[in-house]
Residue, then its C-alpha position, 0 to 999 in steps of 0.5 A: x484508517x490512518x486518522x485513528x492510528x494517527x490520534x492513537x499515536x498522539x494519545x500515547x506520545x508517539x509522535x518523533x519521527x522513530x514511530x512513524x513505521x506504526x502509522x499504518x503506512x505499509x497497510x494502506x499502501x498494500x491496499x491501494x496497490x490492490x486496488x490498483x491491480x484490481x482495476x487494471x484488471x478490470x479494465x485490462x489496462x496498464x497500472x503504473x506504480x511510481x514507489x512501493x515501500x512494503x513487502x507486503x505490496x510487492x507480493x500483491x504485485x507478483x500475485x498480480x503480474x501472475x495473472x497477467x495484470x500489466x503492473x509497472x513499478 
């Protein structure tokens, strides 16, 4: 996913540092805390998060923490 955003970007010139937020990075973190809770659901066990940069990731984890997920950030 973030090679083909990544060869888009540097397709079209974007590569200073000012583009880096349309890398993909808020997405694929989303999906890798989603996967995270899921699996901590899965096994009942403890997800430990060490950094979160997207909203979208906090919903998720609110989402999660209502389920009664252990999720630690």
């Amino acid at each position: 996913m973030l090679d083909g955003l990544k060869k888009e970007l540097i397709r079209r010139k974007r590569t200073k540092p000012k583009f880096y937020h349309f890398t993909g990075n808020s997405l694929c973190e989303a999906e890798a805390v989603s996967c995270l809770c899921s699996l901590g659901e899965a096994v009942n066990g403890t997800v430990y998060v060490a950094h979160l940069s997207s909203e979208k990731s906090l919903k998720i984890i609110k989402e999660a923490r209502k389920k009664k997920i252990k999720i630690f950030v």
